[in-house]
FIKOL-933883 format. One record per residue: x, z, y of N, C-alpha, C, CB in turn; residue in three letters. Coordinates in nm, 2 decimals. Atoms other than C-alpha are relative to their C-alpha. Glycine has a CB too. Example, Ala and Ser with C-alpha at 12.3 -4.5 7.8 and 13.67 -1.06 7.14 Angstrom:
 n_east   n_up n_north ca_east  ca_up ca_north c_east   c_up c_north cb_east  cb_up cb_north code
   0.09   0.00   -0.12    1.23   0.78    -0.45   0.09   0.00    0.12   -0.10   0.12     0.00  ALA
  -0.09   0.00   -0.11    1.37   0.71    -0.11  -0.08   0.08    0.11    0.04  -0.14     0.05  SER
END
This chain:
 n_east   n_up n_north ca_east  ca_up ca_north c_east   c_up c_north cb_east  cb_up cb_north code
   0.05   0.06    0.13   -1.24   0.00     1.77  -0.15  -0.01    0.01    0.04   0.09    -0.11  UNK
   0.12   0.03    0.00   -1.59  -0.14     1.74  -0.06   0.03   -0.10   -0.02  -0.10     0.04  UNK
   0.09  -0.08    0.13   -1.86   0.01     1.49  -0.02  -0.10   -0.09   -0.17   0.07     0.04  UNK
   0.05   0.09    0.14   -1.89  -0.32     1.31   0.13  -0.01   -0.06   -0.06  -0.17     0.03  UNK
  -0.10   0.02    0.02   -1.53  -0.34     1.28   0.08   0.16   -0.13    0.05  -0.05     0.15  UNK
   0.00  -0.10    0.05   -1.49   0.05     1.13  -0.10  -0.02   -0.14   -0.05   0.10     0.11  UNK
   0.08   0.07    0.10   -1.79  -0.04     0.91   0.02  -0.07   -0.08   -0.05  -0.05     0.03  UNK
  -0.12   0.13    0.07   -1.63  -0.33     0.78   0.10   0.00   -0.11    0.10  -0.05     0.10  UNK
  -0.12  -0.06    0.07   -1.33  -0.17     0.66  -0.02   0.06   -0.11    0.07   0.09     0.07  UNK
   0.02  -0.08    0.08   -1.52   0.07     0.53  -0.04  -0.07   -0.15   -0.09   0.08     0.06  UNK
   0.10   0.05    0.06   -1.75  -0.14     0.34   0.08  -0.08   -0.07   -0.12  -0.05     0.06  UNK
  -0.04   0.06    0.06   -1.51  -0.36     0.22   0.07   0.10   -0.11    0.05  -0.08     0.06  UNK
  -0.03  -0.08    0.08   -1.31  -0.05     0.10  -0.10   0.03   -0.16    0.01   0.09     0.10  UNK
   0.12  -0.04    0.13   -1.60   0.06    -0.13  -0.02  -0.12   -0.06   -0.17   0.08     0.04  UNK
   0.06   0.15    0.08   -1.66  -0.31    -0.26   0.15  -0.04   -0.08   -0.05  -0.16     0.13  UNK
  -0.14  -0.01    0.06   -1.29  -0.29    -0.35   0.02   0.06   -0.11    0.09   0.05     0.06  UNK
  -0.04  -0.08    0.13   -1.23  -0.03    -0.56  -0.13   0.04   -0.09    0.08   0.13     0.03  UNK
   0.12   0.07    0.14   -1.61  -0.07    -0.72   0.01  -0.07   -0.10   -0.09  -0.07     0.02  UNK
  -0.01   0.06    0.09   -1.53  -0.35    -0.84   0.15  -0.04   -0.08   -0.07  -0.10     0.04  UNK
  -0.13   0.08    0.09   -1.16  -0.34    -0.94   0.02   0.10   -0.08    0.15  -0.05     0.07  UNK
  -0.01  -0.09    0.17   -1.07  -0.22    -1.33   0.12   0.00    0.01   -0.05  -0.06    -0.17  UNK
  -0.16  -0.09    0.06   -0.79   0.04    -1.35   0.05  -0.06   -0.13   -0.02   0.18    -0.04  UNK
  -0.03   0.03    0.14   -0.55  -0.05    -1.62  -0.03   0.11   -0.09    0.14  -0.03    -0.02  UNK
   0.03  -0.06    0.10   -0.67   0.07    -1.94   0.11   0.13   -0.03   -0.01  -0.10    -0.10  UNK
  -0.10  -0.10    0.07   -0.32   0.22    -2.04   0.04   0.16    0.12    0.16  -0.13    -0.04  UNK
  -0.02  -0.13   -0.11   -0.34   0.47    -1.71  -0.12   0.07    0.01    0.04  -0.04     0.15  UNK
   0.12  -0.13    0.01   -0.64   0.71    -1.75   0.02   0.06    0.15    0.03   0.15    -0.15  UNK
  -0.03  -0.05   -0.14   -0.52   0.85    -1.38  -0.04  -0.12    0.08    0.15   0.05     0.03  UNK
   0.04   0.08   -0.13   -0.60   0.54    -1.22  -0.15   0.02    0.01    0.05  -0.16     0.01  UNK
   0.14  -0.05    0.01   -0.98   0.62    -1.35  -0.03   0.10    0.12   -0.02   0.08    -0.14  UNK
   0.02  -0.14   -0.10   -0.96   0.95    -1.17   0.04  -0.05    0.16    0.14   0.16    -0.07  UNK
  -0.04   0.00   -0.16   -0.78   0.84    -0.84  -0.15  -0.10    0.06    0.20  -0.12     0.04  UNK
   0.08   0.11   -0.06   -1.06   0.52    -0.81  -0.15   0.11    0.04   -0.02  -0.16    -0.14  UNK
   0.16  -0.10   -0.04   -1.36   0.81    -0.84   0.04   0.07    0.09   -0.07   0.11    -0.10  UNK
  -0.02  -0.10   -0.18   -1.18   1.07    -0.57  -0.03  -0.14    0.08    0.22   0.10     0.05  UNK
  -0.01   0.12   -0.09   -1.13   0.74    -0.36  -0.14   0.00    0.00    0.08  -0.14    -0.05  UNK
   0.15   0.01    0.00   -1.49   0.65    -0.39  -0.09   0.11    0.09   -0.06   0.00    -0.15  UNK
   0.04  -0.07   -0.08   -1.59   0.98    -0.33  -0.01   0.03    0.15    0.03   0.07    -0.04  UNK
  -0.08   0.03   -0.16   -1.37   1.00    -0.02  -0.09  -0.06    0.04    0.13  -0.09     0.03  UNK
   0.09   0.10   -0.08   -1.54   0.70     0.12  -0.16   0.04   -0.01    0.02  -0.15    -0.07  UNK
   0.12  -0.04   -0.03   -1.89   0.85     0.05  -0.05   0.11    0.08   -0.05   0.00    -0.10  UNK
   0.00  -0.09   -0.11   -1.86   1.15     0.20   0.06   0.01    0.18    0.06   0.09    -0.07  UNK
  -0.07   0.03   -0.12   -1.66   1.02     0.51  -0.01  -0.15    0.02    0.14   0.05    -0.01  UNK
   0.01   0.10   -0.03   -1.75   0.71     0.71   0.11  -0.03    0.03   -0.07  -0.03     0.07  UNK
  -0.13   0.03   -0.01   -1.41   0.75     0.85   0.09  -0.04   -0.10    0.04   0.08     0.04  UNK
  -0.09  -0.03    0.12   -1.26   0.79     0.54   0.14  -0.11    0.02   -0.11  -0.04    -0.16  UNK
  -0.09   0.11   -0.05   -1.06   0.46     0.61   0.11   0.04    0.14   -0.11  -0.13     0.04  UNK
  -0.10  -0.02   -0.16   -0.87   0.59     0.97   0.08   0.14   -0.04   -0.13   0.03     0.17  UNK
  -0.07  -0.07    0.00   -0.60   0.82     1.02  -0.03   0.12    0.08    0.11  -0.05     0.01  UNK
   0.07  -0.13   -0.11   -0.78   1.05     1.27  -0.13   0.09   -0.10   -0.09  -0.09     0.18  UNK
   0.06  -0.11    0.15   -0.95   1.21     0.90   0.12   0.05   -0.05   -0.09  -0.09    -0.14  UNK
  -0.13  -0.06    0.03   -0.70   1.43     0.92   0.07   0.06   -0.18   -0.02   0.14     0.10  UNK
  -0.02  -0.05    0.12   -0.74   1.58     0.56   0.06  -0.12   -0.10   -0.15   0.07    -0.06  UNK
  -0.03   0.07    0.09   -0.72   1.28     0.38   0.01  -0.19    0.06   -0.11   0.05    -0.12  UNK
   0.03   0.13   -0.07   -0.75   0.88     0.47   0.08  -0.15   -0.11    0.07   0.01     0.20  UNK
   0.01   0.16    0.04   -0.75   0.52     0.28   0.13  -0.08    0.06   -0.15  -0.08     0.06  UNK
  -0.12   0.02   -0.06   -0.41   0.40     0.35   0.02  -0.22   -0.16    0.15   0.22    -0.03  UNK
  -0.03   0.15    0.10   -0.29   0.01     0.20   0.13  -0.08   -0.03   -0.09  -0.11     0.05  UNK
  -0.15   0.07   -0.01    0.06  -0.13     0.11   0.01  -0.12   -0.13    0.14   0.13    -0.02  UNK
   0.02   0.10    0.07    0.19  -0.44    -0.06   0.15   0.00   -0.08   -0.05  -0.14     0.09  UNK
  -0.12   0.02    0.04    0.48  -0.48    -0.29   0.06  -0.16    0.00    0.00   0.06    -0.12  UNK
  -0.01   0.14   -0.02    0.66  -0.76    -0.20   0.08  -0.09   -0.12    0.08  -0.01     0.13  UNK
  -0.07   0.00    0.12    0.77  -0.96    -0.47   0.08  -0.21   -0.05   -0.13   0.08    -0.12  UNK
  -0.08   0.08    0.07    1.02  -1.26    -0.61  -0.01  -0.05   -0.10    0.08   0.03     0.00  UNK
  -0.03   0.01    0.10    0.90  -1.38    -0.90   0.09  -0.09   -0.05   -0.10   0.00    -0.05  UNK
  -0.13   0.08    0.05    1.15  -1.67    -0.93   0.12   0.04   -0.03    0.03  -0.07     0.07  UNK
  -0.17  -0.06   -0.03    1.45  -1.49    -0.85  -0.01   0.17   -0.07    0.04   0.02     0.21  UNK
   0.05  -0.13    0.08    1.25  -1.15    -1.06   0.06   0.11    0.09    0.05   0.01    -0.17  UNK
   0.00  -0.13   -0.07    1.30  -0.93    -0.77  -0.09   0.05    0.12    0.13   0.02     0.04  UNK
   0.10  -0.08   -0.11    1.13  -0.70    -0.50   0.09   0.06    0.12   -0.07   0.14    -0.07  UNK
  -0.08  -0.02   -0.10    1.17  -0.61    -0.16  -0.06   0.14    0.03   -0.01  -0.12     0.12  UNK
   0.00  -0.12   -0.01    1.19  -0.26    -0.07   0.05   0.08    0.12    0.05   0.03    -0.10  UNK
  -0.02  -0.04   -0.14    1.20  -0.04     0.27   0.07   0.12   -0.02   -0.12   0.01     0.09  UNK
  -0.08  -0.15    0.04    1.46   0.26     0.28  -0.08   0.08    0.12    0.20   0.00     0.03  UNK
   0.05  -0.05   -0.13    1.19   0.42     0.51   0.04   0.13    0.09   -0.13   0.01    -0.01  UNK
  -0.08  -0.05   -0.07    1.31   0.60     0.76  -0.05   0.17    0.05    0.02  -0.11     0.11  UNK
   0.06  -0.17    0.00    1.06   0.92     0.81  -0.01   0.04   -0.18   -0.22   0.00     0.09  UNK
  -0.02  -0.07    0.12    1.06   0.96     0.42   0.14  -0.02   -0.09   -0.11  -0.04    -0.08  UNK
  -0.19  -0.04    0.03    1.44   0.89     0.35  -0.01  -0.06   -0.16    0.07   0.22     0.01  UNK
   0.05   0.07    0.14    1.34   0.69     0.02  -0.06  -0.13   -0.03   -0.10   0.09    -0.07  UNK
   0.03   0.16    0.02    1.30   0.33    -0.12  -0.12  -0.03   -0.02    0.06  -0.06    -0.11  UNK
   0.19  -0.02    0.08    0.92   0.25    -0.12   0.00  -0.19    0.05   -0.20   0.17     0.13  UNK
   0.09   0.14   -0.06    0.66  -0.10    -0.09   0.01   0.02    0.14   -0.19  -0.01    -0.04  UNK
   0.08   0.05   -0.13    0.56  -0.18     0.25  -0.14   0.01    0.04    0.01  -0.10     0.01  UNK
   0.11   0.00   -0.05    0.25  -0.05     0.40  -0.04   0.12    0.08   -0.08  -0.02    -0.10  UNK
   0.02  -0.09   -0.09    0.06   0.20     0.58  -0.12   0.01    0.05    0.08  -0.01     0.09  UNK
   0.16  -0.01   -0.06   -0.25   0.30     0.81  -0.07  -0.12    0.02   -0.02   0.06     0.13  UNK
   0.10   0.07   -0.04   -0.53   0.08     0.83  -0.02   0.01    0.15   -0.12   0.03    -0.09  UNK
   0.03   0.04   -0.14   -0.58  -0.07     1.17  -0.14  -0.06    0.08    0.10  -0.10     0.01  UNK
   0.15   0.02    0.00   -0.90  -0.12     1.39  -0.05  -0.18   -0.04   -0.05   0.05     0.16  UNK
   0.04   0.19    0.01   -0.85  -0.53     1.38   0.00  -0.02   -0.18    0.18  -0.13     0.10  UNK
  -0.07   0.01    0.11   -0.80  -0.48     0.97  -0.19  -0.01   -0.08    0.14   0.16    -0.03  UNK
   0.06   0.03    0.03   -1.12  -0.64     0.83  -0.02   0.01   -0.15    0.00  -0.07     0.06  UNK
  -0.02  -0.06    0.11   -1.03  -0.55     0.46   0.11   0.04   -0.04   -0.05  -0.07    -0.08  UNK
  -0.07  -0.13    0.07   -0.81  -0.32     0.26   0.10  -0.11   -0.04   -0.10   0.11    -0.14  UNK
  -0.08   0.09    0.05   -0.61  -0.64     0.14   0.05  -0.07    0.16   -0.08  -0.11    -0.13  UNK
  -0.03   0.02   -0.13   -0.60  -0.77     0.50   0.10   0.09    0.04   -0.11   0.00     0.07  UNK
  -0.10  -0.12   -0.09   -0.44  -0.40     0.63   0.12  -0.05   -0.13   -0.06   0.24     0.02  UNK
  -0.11   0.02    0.04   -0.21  -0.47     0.34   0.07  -0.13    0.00    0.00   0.05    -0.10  UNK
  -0.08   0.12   -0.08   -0.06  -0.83     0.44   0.05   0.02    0.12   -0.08  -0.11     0.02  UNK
  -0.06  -0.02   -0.13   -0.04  -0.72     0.79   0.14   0.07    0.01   -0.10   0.08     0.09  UNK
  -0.10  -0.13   -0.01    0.16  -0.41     0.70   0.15  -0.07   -0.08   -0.08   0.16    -0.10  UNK
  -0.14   0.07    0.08    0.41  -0.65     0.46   0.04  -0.10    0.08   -0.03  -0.07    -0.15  UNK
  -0.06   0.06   -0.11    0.45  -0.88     0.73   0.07   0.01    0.07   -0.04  -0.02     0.05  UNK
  -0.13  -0.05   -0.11    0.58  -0.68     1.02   0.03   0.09   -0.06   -0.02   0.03     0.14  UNK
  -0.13  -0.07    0.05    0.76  -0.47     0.78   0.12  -0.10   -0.06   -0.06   0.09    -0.12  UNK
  -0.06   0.09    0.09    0.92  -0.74     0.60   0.08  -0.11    0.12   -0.13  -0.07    -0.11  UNK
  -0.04   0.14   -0.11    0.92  -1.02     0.90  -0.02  -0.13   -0.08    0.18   0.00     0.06  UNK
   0.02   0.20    0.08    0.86  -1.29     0.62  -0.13   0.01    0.03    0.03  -0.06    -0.23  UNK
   0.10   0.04   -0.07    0.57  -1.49     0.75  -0.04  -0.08   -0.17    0.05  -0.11     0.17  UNK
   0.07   0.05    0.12    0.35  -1.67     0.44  -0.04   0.10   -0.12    0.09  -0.10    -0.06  UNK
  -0.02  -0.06    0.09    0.33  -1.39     0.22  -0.15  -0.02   -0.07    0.05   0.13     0.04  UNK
   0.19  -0.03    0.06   -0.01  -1.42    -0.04   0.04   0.12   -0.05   -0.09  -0.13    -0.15  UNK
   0.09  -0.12    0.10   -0.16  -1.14    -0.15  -0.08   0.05   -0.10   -0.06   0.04     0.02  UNK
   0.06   0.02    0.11   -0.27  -1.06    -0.44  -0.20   0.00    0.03    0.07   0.13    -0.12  UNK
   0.11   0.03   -0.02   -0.67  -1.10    -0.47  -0.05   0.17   -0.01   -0.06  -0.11    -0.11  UNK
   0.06  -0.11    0.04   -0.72  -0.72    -0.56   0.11   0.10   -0.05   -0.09  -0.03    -0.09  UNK
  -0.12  -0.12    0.01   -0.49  -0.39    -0.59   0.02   0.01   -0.12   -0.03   0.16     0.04  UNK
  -0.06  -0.01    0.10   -0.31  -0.34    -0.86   0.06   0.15   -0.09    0.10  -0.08     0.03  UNK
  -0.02  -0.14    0.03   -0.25   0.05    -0.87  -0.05   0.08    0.14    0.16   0.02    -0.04  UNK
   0.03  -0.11   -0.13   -0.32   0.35    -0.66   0.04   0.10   -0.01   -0.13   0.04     0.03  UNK
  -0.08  -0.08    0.01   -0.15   0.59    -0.56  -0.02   0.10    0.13    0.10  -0.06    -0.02  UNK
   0.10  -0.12   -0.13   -0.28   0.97    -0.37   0.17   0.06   -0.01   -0.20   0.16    -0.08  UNK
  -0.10  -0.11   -0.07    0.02   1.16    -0.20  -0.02   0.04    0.14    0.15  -0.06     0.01  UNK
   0.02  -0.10   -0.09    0.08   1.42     0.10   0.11  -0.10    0.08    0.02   0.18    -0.04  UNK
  -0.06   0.05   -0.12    0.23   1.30     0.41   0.00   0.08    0.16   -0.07  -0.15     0.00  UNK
   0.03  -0.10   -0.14    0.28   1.48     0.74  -0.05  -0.15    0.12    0.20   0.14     0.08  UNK
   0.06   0.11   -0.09    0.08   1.22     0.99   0.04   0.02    0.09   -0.11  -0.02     0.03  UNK
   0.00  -0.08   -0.16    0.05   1.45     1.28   0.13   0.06    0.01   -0.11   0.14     0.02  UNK
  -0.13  -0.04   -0.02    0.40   1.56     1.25  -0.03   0.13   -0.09    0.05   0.01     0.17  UNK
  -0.04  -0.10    0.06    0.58   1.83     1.05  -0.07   0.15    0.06    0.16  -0.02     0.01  UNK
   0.06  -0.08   -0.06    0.38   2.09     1.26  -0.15   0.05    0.01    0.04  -0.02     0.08  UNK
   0.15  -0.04    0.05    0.02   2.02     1.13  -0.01   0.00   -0.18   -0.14  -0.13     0.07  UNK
   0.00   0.00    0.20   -0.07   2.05     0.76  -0.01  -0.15    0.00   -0.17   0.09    -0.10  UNK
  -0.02   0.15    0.05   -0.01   1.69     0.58  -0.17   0.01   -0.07    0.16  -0.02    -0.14  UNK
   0.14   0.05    0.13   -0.29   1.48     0.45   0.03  -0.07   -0.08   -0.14  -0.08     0.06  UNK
  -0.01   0.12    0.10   -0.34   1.27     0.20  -0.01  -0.15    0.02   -0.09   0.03    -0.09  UNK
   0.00   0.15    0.04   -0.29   0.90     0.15  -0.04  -0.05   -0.08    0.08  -0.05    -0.01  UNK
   0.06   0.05    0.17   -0.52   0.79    -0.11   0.06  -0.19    0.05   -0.26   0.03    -0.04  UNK
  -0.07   0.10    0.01   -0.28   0.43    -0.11  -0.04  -0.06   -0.08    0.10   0.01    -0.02  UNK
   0.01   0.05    0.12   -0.45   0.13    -0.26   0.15  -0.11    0.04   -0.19  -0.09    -0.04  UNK
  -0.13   0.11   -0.03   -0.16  -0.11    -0.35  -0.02  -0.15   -0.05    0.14   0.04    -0.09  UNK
   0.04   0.14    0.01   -0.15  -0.46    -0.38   0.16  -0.11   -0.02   -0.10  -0.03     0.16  UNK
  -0.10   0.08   -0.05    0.13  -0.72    -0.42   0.02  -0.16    0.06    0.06   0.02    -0.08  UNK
   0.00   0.07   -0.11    0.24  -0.98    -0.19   0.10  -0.10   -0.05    0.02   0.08     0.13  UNK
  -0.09   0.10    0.06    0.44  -1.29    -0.31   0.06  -0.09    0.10   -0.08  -0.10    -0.11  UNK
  -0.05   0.00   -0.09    0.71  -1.38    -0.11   0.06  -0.18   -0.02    0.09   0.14    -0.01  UNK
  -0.03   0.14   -0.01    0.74  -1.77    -0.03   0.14  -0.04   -0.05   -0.01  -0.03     0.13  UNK
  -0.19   0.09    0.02    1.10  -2.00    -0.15   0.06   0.06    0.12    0.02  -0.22     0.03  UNK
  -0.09   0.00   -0.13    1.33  -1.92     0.08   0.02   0.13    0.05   -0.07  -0.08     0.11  UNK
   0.02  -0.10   -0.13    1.19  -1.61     0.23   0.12   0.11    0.04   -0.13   0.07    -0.03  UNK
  -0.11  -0.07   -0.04    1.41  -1.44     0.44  -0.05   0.14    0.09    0.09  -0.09     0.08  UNK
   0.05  -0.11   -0.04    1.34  -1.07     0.54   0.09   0.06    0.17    0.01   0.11    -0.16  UNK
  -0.03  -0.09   -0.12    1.40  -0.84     0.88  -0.05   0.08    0.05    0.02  -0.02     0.07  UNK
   0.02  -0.14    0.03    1.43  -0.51     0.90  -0.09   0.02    0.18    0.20   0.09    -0.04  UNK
   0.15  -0.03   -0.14    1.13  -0.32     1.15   0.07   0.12    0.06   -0.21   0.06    -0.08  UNK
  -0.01  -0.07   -0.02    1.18  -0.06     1.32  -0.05   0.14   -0.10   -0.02  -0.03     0.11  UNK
   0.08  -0.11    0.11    1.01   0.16     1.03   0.09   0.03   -0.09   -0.13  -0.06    -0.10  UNK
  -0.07  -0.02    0.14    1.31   0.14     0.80   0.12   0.01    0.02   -0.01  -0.09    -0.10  UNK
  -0.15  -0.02    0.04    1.65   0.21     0.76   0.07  -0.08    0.00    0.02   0.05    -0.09  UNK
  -0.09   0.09    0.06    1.72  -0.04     0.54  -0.11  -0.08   -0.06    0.12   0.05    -0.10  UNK
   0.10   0.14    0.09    1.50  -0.39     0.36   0.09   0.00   -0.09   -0.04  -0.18     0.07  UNK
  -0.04   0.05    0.11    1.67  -0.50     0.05  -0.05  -0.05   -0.12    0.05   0.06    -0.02  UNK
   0.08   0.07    0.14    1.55  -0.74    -0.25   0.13   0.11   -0.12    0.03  -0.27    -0.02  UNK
  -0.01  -0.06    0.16    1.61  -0.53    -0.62  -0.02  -0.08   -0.09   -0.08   0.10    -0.05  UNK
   0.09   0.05    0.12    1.58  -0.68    -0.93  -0.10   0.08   -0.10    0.08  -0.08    -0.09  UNK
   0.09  -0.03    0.08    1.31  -0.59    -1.16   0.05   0.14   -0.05   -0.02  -0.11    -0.11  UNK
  -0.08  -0.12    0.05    1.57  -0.35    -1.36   0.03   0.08    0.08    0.10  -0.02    -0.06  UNK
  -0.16  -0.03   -0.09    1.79  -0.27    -1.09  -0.06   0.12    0.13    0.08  -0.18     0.11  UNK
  -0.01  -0.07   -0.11    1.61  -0.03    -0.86   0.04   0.11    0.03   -0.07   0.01     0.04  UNK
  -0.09  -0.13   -0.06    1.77   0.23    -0.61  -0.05   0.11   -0.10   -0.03   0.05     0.18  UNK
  -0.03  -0.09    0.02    1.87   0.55    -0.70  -0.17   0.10    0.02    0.13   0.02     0.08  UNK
   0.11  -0.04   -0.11    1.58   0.68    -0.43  -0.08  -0.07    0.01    0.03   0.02     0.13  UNK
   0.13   0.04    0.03    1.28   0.56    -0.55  -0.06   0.06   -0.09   -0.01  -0.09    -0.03  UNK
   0.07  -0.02    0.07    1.02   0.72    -0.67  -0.06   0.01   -0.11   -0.02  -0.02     0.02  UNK
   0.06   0.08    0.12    0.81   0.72    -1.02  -0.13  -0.12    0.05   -0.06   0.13    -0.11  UNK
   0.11   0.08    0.00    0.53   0.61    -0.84   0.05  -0.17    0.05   -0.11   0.06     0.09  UNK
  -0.06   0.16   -0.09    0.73   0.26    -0.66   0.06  -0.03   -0.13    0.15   0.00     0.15  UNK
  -0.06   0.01    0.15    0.89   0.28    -1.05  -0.16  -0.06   -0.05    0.07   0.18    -0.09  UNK
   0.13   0.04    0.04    0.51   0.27    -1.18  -0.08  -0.16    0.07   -0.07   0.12     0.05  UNK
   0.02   0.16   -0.10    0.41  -0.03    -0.90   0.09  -0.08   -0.05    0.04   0.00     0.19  UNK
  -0.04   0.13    0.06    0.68  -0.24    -0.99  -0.01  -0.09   -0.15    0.12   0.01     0.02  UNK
   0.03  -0.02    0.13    0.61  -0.21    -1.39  -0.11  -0.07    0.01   -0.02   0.13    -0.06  UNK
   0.12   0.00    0.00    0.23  -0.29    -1.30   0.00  -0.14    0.03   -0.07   0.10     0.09  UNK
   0.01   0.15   -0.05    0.29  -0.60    -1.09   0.13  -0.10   -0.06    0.02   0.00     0.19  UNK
  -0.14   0.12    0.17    0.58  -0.73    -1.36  -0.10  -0.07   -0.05    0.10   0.10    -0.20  UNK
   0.10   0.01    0.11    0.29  -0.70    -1.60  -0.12  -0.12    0.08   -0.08   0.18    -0.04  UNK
   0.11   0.08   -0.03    0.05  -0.86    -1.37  -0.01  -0.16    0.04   -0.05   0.07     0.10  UNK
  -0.03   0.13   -0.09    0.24  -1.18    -1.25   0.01  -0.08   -0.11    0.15  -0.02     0.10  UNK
END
């Protein structure tokens, strides 16, 4: 990875969530956008997964508004229906960039837009290094990703299972927070 390219990430990171306004009606997304910030000021890394404690992670919800549904990964290390995304990569020039890449070759649909700017955020524990070091955090910005006519999904090696939900209709094994994301990007389309 090259120092302009680390840099980059970073810098876009912080120009990201500077300038993007939490919804009003969530007072927590206030708080996550300042730790986040912090994060990134105290750590150049802050963006890479080799900051073991914590690290800037980006995913995209993929989404159907014609057909009013979402595509969803039964992932396969957390055994539960989530978006699509994951670690920032060294070729990953902004935070919306790592999250198109990551809905791409999770998804396999090719065209996907992205929204212009995250839409929620979301900090959880994850074991990186495996079940045998302490878990860090994923401060997760999210973003969603609008899934062309037609588009036809295939499954990655990352998942279990892909499947489009409708709006109402999602699994059993999902989350509040993938509950919260889909609510956010209803509201936002």
């Amino acid at each position: 990875m090259t120092t302009f390219h680390a840099l980059a990430l970073h810098s876009d990171a912080v120009r990201v969530l500077t300038a993007w306004a939490p919804p009003a009606e969530e007072p927590q997304q206030h708080e996550l956008r300042a730790l986040y910030l912090e994060h990134l000021d105290d750590n150049l890394d802050g963006v890479w997964r080799s900051n073991r404690e914590a690290h800037i992670t980006a995913s995209a919800l993929v989404v159907d508004p014609e057909e009013q549904r979402v595509l969803l990964t039964l992932h396969a290390k957390v055994g539960a229906w989530l978006q699509l995304g994951g670690h920032c990569e060294p070729d990953d020039l902004s935070l919306g960039a790592a999250a198109l890449r990551e809905a791409t070759e999770e998804s396999g649909i090719e065209g996907l837009i992205i929204s212009g700017e995250p839409v929620r955020l979301d900090r959880h524990q994850v074991y990186c290094a495996g079940r045998e070091e302490p878990p860090s955090w994923h401060l997760d910005v999210q973003y969603t990703a609008l899934a062309p006519a037609g588009a036809r999904e295939a499954i990655s090696e990352e998942s279990l299972d892909l499947r489009w939900f409708p709006w109402d209709a999602l699994p059993e094994q999902t989350d509040d927070s993938v509950r919260r994301l889909v609510a956010r990007a209803r509201a936002t389309l």
